[in-house]
PDB file with SEQRES, HELIX, SHEET and CRYST1 records, atoms N, CA, C and O in Angstrom:
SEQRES   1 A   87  UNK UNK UNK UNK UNK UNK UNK UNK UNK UNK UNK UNK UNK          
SEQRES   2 A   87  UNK UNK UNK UNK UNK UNK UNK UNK UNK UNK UNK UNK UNK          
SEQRES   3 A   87  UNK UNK UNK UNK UNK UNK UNK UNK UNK UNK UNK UNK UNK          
SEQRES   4 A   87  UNK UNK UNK UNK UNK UNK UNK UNK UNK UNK UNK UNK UNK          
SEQRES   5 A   87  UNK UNK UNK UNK UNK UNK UNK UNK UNK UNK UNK UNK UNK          
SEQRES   6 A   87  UNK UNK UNK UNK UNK UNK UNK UNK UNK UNK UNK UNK UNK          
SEQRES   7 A   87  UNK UNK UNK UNK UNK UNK UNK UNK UNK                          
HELIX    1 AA1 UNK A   66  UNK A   83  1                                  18    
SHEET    1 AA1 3 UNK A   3  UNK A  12  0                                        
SHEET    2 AA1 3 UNK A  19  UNK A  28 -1                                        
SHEET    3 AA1 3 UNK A  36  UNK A  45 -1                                        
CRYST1    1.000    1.000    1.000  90.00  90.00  90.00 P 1           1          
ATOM      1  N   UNK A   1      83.074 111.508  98.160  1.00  0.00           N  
ATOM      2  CA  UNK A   1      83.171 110.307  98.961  1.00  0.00           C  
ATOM      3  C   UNK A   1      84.595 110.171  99.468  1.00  0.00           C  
ATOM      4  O   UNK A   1      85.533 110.692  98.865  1.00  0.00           O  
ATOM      5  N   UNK A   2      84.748 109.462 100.589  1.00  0.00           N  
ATOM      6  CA  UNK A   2      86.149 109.260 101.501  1.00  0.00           C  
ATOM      7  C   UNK A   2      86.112 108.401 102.439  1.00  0.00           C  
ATOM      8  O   UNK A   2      85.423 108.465 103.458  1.00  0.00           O  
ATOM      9  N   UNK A   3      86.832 107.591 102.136  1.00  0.00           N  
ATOM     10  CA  UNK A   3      87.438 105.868 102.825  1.00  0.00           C  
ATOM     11  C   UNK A   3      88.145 106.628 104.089  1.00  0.00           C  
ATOM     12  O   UNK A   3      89.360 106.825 104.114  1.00  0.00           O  
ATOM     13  N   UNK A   4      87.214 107.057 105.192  1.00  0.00           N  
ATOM     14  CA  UNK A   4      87.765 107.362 106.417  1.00  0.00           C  
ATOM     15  C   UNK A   4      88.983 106.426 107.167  1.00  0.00           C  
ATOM     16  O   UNK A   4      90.164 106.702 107.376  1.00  0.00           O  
ATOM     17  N   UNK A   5      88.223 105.252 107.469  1.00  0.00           N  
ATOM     18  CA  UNK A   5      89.725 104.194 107.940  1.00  0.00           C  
ATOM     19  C   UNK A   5      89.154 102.745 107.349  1.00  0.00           C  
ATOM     20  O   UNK A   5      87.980 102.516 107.060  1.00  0.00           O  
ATOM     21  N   UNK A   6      90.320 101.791 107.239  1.00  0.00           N  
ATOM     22  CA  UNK A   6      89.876 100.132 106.776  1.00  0.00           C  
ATOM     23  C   UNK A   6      90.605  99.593 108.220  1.00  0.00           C  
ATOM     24  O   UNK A   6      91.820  99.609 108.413  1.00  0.00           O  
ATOM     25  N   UNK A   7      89.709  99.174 109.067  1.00  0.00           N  
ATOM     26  CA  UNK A   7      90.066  98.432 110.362  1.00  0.00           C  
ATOM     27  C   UNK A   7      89.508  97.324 110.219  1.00  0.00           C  
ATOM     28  O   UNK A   7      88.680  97.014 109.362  1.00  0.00           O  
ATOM     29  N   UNK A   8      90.061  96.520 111.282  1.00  0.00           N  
ATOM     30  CA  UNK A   8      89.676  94.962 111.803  1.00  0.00           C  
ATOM     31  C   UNK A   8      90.037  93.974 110.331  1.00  0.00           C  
ATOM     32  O   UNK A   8      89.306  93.078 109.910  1.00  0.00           O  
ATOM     33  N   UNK A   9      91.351  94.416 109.713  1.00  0.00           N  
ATOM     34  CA  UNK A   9      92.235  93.718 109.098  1.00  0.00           C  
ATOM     35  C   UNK A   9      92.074  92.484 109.186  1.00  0.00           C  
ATOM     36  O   UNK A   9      92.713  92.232 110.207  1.00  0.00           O  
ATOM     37  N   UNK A  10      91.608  91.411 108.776  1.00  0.00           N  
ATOM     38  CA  UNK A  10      92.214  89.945 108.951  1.00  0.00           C  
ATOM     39  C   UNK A  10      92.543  88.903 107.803  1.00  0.00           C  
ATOM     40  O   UNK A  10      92.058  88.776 106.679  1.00  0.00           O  
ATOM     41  N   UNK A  11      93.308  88.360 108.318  1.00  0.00           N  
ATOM     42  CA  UNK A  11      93.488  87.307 107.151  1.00  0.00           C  
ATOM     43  C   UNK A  11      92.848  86.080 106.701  1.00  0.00           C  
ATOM     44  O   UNK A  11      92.711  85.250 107.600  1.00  0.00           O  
ATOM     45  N   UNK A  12      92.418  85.740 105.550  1.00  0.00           N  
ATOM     46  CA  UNK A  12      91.833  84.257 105.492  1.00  0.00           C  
ATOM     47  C   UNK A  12      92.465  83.262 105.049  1.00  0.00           C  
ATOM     48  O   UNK A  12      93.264  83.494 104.142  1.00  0.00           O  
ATOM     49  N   UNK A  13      92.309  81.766 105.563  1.00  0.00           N  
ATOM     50  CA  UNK A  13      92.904  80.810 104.679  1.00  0.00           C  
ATOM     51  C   UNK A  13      92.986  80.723 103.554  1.00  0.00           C  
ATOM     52  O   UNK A  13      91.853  80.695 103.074  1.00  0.00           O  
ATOM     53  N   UNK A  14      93.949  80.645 102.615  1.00  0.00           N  
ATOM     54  CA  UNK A  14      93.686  80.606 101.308  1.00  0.00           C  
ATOM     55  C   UNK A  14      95.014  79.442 100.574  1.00  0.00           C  
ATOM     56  O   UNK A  14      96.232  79.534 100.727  1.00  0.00           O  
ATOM     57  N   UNK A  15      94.304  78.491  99.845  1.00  0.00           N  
ATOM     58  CA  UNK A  15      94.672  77.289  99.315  1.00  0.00           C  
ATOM     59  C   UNK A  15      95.869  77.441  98.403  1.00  0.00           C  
ATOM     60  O   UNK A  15      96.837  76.706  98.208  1.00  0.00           O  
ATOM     61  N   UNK A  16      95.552  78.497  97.952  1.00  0.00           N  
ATOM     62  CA  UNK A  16      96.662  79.385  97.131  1.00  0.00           C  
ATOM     63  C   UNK A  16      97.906  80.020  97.673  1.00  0.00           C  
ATOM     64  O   UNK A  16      97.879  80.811  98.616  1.00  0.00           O  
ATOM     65  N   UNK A  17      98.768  79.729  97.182  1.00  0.00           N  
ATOM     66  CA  UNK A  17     100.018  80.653  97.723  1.00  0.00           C  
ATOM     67  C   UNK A  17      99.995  82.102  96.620  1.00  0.00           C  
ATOM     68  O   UNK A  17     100.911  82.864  96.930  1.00  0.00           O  
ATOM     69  N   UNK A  18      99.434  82.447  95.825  1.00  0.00           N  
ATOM     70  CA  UNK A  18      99.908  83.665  95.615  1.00  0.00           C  
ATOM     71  C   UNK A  18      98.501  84.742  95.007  1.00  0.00           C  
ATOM     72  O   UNK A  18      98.280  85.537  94.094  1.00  0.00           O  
ATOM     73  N   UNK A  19      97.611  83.975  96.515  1.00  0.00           N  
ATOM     74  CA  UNK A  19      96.191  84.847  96.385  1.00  0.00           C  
ATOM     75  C   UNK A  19      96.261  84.580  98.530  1.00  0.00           C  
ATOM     76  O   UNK A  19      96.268  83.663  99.352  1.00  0.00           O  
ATOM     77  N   UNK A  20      96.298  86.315  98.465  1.00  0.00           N  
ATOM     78  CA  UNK A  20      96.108  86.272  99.842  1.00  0.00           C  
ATOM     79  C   UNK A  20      94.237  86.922 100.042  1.00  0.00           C  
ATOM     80  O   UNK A  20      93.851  87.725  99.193  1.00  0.00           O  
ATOM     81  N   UNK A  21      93.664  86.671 100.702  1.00  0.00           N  
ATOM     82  CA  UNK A  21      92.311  87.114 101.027  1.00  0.00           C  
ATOM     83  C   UNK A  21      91.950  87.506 102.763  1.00  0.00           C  
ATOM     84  O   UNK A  21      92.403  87.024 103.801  1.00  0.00           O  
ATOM     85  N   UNK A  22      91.180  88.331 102.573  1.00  0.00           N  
ATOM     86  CA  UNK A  22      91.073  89.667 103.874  1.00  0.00           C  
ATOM     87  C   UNK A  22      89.682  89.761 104.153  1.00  0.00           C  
ATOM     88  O   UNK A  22      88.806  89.881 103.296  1.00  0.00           O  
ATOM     89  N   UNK A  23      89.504  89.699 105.428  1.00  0.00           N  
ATOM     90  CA  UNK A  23      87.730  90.791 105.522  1.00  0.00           C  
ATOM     91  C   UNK A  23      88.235  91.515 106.146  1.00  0.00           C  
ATOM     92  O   UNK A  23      89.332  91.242 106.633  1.00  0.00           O  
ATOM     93  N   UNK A  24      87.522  92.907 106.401  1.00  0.00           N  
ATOM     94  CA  UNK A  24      87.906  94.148 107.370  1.00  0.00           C  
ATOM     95  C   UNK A  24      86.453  95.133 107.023  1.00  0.00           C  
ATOM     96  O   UNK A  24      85.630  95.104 106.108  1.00  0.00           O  
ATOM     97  N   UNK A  25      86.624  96.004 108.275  1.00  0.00           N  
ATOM     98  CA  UNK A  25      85.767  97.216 107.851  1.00  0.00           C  
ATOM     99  C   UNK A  25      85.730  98.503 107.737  1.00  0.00           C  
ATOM    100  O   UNK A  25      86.196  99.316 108.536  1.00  0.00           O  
ATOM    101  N   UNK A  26      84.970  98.795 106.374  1.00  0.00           N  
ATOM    102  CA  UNK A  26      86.106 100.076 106.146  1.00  0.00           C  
ATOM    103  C   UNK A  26      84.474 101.540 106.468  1.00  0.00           C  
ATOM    104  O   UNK A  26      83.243 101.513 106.505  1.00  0.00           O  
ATOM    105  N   UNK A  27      85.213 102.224 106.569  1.00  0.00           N  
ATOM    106  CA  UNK A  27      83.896 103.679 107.088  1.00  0.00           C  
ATOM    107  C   UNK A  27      83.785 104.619 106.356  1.00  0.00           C  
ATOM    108  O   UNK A  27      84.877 105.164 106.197  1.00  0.00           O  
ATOM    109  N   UNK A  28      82.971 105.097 105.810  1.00  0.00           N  
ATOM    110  CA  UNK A  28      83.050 105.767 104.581  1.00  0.00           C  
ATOM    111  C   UNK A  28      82.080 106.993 104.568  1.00  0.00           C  
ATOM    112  O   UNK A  28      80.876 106.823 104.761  1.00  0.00           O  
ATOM    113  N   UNK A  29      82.505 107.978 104.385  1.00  0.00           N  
ATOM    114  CA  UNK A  29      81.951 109.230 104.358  1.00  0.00           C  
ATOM    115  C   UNK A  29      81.517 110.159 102.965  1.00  0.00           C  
ATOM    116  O   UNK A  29      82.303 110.821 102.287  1.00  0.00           O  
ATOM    117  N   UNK A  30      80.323 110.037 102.787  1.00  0.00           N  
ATOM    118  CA  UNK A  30      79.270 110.768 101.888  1.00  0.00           C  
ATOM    119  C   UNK A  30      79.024 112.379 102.309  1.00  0.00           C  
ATOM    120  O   UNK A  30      78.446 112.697 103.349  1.00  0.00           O  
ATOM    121  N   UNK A  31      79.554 113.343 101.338  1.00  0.00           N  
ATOM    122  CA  UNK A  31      79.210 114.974 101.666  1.00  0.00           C  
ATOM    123  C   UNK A  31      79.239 115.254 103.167  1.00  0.00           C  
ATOM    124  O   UNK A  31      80.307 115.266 103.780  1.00  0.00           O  
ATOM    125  N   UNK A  32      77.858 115.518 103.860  1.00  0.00           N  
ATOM    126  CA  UNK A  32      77.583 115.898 104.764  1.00  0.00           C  
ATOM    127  C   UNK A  32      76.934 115.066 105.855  1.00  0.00           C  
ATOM    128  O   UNK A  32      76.600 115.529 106.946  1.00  0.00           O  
ATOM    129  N   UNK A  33      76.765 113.672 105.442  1.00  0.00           N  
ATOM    130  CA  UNK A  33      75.823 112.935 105.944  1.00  0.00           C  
ATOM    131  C   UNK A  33      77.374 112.303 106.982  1.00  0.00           C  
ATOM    132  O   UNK A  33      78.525 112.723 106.865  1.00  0.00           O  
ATOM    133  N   UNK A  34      76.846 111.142 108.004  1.00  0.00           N  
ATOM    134  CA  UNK A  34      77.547 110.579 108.859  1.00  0.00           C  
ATOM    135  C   UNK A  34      77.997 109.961 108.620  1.00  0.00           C  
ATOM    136  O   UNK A  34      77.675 109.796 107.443  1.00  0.00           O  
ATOM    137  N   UNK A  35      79.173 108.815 109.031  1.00  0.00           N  
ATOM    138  CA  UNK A  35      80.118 107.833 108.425  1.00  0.00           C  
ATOM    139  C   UNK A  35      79.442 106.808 108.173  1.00  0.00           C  
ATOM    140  O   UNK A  35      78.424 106.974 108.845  1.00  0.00           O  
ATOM    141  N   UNK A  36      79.348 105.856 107.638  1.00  0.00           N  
ATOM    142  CA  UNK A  36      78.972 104.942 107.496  1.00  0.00           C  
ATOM    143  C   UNK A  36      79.979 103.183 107.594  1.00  0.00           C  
ATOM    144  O   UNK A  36      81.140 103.031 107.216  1.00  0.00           O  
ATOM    145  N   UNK A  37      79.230 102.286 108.098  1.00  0.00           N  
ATOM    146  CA  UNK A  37      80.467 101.185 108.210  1.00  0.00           C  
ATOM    147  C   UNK A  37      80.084 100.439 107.455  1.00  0.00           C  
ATOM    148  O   UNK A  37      78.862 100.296 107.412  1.00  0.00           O  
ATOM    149  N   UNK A  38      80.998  99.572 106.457  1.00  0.00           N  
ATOM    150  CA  UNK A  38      80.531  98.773 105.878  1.00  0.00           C  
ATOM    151  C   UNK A  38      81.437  97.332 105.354  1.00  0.00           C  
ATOM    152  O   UNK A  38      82.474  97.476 104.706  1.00  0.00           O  
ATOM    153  N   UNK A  39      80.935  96.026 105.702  1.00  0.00           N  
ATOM    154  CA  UNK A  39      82.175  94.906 105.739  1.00  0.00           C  
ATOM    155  C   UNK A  39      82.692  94.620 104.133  1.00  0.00           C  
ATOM    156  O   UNK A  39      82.015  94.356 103.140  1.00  0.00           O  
ATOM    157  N   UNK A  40      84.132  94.777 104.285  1.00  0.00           N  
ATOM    158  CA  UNK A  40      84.477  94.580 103.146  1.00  0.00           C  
ATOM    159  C   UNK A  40      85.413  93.113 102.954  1.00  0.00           C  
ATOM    160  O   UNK A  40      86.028  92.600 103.889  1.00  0.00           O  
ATOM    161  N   UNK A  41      85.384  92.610 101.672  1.00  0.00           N  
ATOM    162  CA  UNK A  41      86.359  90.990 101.631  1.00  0.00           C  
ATOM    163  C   UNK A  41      86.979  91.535 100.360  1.00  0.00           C  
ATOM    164  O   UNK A  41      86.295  91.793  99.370  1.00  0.00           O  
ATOM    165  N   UNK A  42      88.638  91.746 100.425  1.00  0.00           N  
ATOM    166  CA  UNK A  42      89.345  92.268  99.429  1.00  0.00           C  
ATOM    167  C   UNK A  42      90.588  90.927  98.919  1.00  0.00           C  
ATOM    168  O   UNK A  42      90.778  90.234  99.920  1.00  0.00           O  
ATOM    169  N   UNK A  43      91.165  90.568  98.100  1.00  0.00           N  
ATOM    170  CA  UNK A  43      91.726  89.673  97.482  1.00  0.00           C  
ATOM    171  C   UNK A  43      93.029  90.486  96.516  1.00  0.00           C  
ATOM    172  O   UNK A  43      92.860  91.316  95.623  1.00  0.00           O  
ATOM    173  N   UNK A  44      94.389  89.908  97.062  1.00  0.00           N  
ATOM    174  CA  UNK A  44      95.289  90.088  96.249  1.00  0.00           C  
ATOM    175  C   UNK A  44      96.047  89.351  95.784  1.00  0.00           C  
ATOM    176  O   UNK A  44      96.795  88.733  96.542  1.00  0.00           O  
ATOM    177  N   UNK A  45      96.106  89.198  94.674  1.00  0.00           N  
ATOM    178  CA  UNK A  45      96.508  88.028  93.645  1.00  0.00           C  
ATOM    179  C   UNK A  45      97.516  88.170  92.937  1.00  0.00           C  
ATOM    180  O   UNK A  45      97.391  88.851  91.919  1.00  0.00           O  
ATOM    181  N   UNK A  46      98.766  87.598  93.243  1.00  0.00           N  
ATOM    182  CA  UNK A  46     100.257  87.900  92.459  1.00  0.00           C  
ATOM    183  C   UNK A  46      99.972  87.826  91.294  1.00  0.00           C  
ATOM    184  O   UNK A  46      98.954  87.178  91.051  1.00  0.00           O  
ATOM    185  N   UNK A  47     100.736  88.448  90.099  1.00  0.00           N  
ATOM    186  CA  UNK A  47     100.521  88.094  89.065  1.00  0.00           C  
ATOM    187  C   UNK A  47     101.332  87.933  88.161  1.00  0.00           C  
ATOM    188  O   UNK A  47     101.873  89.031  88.294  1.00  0.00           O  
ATOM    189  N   UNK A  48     101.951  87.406  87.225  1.00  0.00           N  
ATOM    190  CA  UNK A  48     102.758  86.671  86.241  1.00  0.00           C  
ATOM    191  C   UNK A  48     103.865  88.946  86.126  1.00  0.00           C  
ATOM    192  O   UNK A  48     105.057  88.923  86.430  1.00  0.00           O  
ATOM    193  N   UNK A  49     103.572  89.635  85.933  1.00  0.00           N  
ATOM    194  CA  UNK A  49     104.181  90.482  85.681  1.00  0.00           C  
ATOM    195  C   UNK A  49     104.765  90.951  87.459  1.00  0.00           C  
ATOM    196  O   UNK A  49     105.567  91.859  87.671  1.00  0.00           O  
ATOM    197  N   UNK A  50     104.291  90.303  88.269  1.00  0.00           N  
ATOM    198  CA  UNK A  50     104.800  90.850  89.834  1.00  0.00           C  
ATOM    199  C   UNK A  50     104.290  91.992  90.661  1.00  0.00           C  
ATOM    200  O   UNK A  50     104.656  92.366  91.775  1.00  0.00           O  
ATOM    201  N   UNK A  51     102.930  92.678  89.494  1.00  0.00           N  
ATOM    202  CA  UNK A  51     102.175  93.552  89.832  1.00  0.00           C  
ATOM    203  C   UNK A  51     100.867  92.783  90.901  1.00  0.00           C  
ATOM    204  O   UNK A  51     100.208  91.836  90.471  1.00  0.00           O  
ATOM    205  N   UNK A  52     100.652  93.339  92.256  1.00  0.00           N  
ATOM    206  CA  UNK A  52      99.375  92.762  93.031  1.00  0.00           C  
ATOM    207  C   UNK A  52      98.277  92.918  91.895  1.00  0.00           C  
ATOM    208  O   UNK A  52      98.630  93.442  90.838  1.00  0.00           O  
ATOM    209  N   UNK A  53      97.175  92.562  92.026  1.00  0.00           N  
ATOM    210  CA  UNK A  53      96.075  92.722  91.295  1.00  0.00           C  
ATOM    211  C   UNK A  53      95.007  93.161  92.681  1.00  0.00           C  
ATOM    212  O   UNK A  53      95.653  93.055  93.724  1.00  0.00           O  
ATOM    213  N   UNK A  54      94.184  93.421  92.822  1.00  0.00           N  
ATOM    214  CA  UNK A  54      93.391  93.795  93.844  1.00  0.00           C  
ATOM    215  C   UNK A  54      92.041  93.903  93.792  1.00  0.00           C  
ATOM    216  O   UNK A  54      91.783  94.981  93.256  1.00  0.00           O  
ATOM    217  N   UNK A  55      90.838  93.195  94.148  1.00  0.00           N  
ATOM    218  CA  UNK A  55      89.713  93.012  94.178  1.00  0.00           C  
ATOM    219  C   UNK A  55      89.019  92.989  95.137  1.00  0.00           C  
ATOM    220  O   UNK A  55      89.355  92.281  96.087  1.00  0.00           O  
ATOM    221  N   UNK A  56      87.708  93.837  95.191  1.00  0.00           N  
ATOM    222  CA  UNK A  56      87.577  94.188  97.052  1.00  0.00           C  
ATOM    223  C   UNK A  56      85.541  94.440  96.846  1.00  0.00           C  
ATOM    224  O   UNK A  56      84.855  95.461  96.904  1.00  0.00           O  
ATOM    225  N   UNK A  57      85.208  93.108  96.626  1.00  0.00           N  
ATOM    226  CA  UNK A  57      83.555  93.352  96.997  1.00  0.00           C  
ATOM    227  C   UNK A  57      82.769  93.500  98.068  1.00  0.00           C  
ATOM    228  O   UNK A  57      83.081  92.828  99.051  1.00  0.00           O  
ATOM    229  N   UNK A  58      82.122  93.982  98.122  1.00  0.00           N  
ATOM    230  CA  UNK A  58      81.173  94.512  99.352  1.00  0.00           C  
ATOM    231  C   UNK A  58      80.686  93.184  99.501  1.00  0.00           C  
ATOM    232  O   UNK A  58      80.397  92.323  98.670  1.00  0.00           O  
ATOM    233  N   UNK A  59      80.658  93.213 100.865  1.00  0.00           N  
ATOM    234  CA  UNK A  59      79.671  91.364 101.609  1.00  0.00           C  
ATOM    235  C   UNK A  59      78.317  91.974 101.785  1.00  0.00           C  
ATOM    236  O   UNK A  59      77.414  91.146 101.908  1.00  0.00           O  
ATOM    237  N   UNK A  60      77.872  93.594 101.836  1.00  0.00           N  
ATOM    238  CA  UNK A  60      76.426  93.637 102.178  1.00  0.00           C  
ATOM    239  C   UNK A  60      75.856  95.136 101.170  1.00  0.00           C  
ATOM    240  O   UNK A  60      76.676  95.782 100.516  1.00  0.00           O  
ATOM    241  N   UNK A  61      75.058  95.332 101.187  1.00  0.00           N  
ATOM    242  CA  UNK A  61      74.235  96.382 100.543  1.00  0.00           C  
ATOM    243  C   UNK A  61      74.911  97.685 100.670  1.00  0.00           C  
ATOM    244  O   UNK A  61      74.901  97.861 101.888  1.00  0.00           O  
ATOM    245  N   UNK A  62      75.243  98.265 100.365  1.00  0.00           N  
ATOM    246  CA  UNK A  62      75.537  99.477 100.761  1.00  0.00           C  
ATOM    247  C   UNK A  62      75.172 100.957 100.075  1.00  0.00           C  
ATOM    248  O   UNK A  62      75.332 101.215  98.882  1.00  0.00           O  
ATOM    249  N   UNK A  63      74.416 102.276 101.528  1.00  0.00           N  
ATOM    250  CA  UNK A  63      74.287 103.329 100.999  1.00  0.00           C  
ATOM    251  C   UNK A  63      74.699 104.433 100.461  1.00  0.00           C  
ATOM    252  O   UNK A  63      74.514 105.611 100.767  1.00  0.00           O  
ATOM    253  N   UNK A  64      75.612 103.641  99.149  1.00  0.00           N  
ATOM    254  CA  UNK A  64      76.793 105.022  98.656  1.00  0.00           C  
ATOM    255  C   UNK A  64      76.767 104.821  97.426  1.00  0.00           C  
ATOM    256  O   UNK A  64      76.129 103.873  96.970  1.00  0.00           O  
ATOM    257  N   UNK A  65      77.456 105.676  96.640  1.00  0.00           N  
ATOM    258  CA  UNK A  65      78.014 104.761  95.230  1.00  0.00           C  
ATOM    259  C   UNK A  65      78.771 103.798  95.321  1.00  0.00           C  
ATOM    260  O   UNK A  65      79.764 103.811  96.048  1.00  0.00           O  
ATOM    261  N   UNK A  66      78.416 102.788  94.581  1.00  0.00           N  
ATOM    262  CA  UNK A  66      79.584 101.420  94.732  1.00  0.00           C  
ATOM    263  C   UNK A  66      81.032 101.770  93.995  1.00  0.00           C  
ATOM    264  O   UNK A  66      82.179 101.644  94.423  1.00  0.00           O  
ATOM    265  N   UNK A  67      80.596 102.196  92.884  1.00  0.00           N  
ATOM    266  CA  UNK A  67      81.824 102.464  92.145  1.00  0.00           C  
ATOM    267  C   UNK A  67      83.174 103.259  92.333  1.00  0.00           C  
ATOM    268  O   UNK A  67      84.273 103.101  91.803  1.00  0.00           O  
ATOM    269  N   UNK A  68      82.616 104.376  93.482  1.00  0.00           N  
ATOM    270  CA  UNK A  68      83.532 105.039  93.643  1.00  0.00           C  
ATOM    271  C   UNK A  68      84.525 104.394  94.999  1.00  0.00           C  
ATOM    272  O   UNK A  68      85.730 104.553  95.189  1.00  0.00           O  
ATOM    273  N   UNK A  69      83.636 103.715  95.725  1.00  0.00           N  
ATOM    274  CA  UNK A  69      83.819 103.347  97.178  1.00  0.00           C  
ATOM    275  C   UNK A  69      84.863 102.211  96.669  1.00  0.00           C  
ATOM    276  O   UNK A  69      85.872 102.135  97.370  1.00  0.00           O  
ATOM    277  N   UNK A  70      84.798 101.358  95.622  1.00  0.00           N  
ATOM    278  CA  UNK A  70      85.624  99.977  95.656  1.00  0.00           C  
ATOM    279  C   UNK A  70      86.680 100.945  94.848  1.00  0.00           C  
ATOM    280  O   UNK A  70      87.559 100.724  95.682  1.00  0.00           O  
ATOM    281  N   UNK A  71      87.369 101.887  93.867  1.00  0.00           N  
ATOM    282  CA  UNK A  71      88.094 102.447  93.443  1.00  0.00           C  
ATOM    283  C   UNK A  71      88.624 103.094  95.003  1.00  0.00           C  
ATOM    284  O   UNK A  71      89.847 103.015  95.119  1.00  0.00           O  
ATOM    285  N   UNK A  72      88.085 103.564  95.918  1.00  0.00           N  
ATOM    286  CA  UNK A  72      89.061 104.137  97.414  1.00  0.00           C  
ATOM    287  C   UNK A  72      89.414 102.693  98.245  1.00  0.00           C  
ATOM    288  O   UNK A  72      90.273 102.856  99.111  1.00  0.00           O  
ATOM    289  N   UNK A  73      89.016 101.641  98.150  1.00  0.00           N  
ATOM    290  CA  UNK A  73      89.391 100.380  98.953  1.00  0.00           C  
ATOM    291  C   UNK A  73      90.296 100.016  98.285  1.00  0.00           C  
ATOM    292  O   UNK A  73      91.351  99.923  98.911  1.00  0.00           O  
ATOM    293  N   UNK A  74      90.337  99.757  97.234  1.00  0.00           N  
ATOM    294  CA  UNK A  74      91.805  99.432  96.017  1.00  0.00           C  
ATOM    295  C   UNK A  74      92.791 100.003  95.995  1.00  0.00           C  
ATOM    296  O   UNK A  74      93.857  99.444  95.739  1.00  0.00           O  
ATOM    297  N   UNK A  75      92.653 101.587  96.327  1.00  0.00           N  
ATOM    298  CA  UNK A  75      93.517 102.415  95.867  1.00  0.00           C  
ATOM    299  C   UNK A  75      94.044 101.946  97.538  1.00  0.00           C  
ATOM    300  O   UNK A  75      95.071 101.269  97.560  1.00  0.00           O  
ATOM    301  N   UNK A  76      93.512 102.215  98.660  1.00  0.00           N  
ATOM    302  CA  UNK A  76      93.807 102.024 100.243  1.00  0.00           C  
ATOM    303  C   UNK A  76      94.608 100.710 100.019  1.00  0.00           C  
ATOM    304  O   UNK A  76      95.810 100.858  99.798  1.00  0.00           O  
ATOM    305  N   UNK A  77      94.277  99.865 100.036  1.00  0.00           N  
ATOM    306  CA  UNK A  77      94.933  98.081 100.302  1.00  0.00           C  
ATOM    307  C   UNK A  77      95.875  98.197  99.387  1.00  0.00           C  
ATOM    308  O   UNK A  77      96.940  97.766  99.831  1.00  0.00           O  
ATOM    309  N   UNK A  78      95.969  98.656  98.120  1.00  0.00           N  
ATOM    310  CA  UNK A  78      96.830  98.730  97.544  1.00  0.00           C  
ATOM    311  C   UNK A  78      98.158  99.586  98.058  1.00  0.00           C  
ATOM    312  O   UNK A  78      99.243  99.029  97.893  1.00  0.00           O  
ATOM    313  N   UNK A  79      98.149 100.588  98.524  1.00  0.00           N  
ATOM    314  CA  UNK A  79      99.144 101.395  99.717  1.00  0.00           C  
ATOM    315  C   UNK A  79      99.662 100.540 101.093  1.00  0.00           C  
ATOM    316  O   UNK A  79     100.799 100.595 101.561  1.00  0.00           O  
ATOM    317  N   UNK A  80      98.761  99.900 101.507  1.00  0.00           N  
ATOM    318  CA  UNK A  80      99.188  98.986 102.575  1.00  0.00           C  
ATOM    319  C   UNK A  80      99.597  98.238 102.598  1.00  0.00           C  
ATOM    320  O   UNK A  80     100.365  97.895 103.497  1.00  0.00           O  
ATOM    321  N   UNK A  81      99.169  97.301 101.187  1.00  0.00           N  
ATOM    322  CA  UNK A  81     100.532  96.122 100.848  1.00  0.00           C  
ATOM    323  C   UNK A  81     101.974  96.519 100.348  1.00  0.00           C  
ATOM    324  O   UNK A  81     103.038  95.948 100.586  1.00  0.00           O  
ATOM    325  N   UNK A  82     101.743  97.590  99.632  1.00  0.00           N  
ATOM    326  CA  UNK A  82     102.764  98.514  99.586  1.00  0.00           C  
ATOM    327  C   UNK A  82     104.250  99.259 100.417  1.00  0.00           C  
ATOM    328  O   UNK A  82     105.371  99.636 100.078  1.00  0.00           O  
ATOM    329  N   UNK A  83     103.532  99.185 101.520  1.00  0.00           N  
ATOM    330  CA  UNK A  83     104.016  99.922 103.285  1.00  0.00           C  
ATOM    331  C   UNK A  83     104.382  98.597 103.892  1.00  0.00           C  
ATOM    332  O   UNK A  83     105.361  98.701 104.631  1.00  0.00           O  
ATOM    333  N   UNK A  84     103.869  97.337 103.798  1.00  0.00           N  
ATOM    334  CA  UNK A  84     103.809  96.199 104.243  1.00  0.00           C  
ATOM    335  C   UNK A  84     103.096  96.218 105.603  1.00  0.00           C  
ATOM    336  O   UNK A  84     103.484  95.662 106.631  1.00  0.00           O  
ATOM    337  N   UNK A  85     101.927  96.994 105.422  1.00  0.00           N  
ATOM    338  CA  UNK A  85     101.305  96.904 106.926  1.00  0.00           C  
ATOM    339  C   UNK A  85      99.711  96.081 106.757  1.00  0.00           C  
ATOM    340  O   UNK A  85      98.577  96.468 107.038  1.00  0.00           O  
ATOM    341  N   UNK A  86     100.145  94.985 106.259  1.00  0.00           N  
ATOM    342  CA  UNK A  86      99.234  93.864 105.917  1.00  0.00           C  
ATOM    343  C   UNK A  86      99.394  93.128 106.750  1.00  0.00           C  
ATOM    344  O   UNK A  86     100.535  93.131 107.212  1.00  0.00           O  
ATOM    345  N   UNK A  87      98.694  92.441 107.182  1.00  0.00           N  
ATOM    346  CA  UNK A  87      98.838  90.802 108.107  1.00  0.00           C  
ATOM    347  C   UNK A  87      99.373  90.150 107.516  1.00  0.00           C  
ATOM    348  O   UNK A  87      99.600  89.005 107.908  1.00  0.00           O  
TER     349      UNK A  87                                                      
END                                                                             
């Protein structure tokens, strides 16, 4: 499995100052089969040690493994807040 790209970045209101929240969509590629798109809502949450925390559930069904797909969205958003190429 492979988190081809996470586009259409956006930001959501959030009541919280040190929980930012996102939808975007990320495309994801299984062996041999075609990409697939699928909407994702990911959440990063400061935390008492200064480490992001990062949480990223699927908004719809999706035909892949889940487990591996939210371990490549975590590992992705986690690099981008990183780079600071976050909204």
């Amino acid at each position: 499995m492979q988190l081809i790209t996470l586009n259409d970045i956006a930001l959501q209101d959030s009541p919280f100052h040190y929980r930012r929240s996102f939808n975007a969509t990320g495309r994801f590629a299984v062996g041999n089969q075609n990409p697939v798109a699928a909407t994702v809502e990911f959440v990063i949450e400061g935390s008492a040690t200064g480490r992001p925390r990062v949480s990223a559930p699927f908004t719809e069904r999706v035909p892949f493994p889940l487990v591996p797909a939210l371990r490549l969205v975590k590992e992705r958003v986690t690099q981008l807040e990183h780079d600071g190429q976050l909204p």
